[in-house]
N, C-alpha and C positions, 0 to 999 in steps of 0.2 A: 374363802376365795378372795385374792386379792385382784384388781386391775393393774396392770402393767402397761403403761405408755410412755410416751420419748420424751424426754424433759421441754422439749420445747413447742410441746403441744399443751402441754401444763401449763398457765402463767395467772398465779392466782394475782387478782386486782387486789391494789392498793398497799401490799408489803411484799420486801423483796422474797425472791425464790427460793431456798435451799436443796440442798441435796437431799435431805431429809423427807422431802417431798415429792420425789420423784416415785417413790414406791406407796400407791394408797391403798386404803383399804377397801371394802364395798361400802361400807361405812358411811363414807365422805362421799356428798353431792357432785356428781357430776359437773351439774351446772356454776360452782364454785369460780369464776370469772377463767372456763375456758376461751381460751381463742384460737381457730383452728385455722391452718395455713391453707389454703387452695392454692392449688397448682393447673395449670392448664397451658394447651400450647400458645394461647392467644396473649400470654405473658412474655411469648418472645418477640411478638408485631406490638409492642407497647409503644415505645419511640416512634413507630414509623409515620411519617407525612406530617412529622412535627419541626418546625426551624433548627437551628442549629445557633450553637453564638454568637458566631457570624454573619449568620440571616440575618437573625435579629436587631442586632448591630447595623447593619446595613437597610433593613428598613424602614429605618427616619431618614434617610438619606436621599437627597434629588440629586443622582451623580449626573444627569441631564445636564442640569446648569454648571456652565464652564470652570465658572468661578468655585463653584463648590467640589467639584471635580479635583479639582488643581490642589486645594487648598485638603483635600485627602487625601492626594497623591505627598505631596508636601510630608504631613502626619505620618503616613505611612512607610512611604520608599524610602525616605532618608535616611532609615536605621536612629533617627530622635526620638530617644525614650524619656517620658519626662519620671521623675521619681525615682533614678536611677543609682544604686551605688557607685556603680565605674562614671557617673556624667564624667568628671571630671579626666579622668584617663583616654575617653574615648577623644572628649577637645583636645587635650594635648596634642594625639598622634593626628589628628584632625589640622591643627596650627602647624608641626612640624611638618608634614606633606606640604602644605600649600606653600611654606615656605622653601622648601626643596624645589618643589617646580618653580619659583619666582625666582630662586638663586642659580640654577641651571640655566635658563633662557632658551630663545628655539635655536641660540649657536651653538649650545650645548649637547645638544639631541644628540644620539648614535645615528649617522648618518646609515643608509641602507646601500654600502657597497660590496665590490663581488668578493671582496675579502673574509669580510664577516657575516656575507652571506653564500658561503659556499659550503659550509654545514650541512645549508637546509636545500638548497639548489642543486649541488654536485655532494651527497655523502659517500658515493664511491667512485672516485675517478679513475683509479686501475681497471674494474666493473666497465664503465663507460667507454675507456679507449679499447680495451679487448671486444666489445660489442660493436664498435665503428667497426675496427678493424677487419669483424667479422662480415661484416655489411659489404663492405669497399670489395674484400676477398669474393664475395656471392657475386656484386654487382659485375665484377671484371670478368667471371666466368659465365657467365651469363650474357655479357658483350649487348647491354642493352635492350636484349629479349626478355620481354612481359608475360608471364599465364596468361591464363584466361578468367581465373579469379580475378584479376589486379586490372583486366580489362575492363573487364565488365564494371568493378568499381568504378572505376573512372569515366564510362560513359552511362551509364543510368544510375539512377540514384534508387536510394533505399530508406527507409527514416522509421524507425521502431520505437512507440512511444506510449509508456506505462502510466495509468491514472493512479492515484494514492486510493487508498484503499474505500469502497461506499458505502453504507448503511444496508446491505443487501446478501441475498445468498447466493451461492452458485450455481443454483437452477434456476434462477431469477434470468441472471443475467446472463445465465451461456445459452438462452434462448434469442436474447438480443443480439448478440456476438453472433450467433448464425447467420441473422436478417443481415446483417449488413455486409459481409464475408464476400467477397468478389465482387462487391460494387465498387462504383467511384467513390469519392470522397463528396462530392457533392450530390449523387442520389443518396445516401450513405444521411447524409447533412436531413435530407428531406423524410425520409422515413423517419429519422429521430423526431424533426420538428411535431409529424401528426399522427405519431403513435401514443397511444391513451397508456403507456408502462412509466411508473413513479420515476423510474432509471433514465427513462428516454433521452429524460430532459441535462439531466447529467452528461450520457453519453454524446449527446450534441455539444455539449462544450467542450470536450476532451478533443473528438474530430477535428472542430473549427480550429483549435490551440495547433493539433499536427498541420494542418492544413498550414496553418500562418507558417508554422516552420520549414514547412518543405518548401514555404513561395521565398522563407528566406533563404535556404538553401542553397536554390536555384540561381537569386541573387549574385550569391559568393561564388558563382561558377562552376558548381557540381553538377558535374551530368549534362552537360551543354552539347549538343552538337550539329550541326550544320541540317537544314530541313525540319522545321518544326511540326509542320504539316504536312499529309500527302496527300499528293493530285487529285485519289480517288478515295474511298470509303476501304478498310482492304477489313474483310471478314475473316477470323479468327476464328480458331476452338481453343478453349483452355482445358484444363486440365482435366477439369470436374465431365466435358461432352457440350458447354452450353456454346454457343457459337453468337458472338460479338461482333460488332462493326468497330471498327478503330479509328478513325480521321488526325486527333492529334495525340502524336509517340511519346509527349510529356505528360501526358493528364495523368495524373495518382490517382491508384485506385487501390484498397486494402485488400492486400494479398492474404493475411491472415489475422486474426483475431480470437485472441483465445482469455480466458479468465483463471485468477488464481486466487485461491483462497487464505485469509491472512487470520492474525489471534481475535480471539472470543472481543466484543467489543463491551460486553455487562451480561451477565444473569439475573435473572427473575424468579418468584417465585408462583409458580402456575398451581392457586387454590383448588383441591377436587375436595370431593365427599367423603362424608366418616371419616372426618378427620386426617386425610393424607393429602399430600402436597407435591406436584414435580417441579423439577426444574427446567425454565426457559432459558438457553444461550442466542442472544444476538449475535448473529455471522457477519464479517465483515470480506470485502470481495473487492478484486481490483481488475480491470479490464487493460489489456494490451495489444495494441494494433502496429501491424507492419505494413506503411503505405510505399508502393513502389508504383514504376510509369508503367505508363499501356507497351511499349518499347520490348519491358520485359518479357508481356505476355506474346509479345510478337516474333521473339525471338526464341521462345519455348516452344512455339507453334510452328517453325522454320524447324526446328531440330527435330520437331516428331517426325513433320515429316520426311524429311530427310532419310531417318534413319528409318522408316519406315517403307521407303522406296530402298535402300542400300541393302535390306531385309531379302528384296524381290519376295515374285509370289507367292500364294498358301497353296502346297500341295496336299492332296487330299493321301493317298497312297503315295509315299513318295517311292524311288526305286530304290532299295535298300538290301543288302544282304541279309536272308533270312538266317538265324540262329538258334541252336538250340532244341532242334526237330528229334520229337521221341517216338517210339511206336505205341506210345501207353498216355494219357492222363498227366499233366502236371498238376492236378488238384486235387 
């Protein structure tokens, strides 16, 4: 009876291996300088939580101090490789640049006129004046008559503004995105400030950032209009049932807010037992709010009712022609 094993579980010590050897007999010792490979899954986490080249490298290094900062930025960014075969070729076209730009001067420069910049400004001007022309045509039938879209632009303002994406999930943060959802921008401000969510504090920067823009908005004259304040308190219902006091027609207040979900931001590896392992994905999430003025909601609340009174009232039995009368069951 002979043993049969894989050549390279064989490796007898101290003279090389042949072929010859691969097939033993019972004969021959086992213990003959086997060496036997183990294998396990803990040979794929070998590397892990160890430096890198560049760790390494970097950790003699106080990039803290300016000077030494500088003086690795130097090493590094310039593309100066010292020991190099091209050194020589890369100085060349190094010297000939510097001397191109010394030999040009700033008289020399391409100036930026509408000649040589109508490329990039106007690439299609036949496109362009068929579009005016289209314009001019609408504008004259129209004889200076505005919708009510293009109205309403004009006098109250709108401002919709998306955060980059945050270390968080979707059910994270579309619980925050509700808290704040028809408030002002400044209760909106204070809920973030003293809410105990890791996001909060995020989402307060993002507000205060619209916030700053709507006040420059307003600035540049969008949405201006005669009466900033009224006389009295005028109470409202919006949409949702809740019913509001209003005093000033400019104040912003987040009409909507909603969240969208962006790519995988890293995976992990989640250790279980007996040996099996799942996978963690980090979600990444971005939030977008739409602030408009109290204006708007006053003018929403004008049209309910309205068209609520133009309705007239609920009849219970109205008087109608009956239809349809059998001597039998229609079921």
């Amino acid at each position: 009876m002979s043993l049969r094993l894989a050549s390279r579980r064989l490796m007898p010590s101290g003279s090389q291996f042949s072929a010859s050897t691969a097939t033993l007999t019972s004969s021959l010792p086992v213990t003959l300088g086997t060496v036997a490979q183990k294998r396990n899954k803990w040979n794929l986490f070998k590397g892990w939580g160890k430096k890198t080249e560049k760790e390494d490298a970097l950790s003699g290094l106080d990039l803290d101090d300016p000077k030494k900062r500088q003086q690795f930025l130097d090493r590094n960014m310039n593309g100066k490789i010292e020991n190099n075969i091209f050194q020589d070729e890369i100085e060349t076209a190094a010297n000939k640049d510097a001397e191109d730009s010394v030999r040009k001067g700033p008289e020399n420069v391409e100036q930026k006129t509408r000649e040589n910049m109508a490329m990039v400004i106007n690439p299609d001007p036949r496109g362009r004046m068929r579009w005016q022309r289209r314009k001019v045509i609408q504008m004259v039938r129209k004889n200076g008559r505005i919708t009510k879209e293009q109205k309403i632009k004009m006098t109250e303002r709108q401002l919709t503004h998306k955060s980059p994406f945050m270390a968080t999930s979707v059910k994270k943060l579309m619980m925050l995105s509700r808290q704040i959802s028809g408030k002002s921008v400044d209760d909106a401000i204070t809920q973030m400030t003293w809410s105990k969510k890791k996001m909060a504090a995020e989402i307060r920067y993002y507000l205060e950032e619209a916030r700053d823009l709507a006040i420059a908005q307003r600035g540049m004259g969008l949405g201006k209009v005669n009466g900033e304040f009224y006389d009295s308190p005028r109470k409202i219902q919006t949409g949702e049932g809740k019913w509001v006091e209003v005093v000033d027609p400019s104040r912003m207040y987040i009409a909507q807010a909603w969240v969208g979900r962006g790519k995988w931001r890293g995976k992990s590896i989640d250790a279980k037992g007996r040996g099996r392992m799942g996978l963690i994905q980090h979600p990444a999430t971005s939030l977008t709010i739409m602030l408009k003025e109290e204006r708007t909601r006053v003018r929403e609340h004008e049209e309910r009712e309205a068209k609520k009174a133009a309705k007239g009232p609920w009849i219970h039995l109205p008087n109608r022609t009956v239809h349809g009368q059998r001597p039998y069951y229609s079921w």
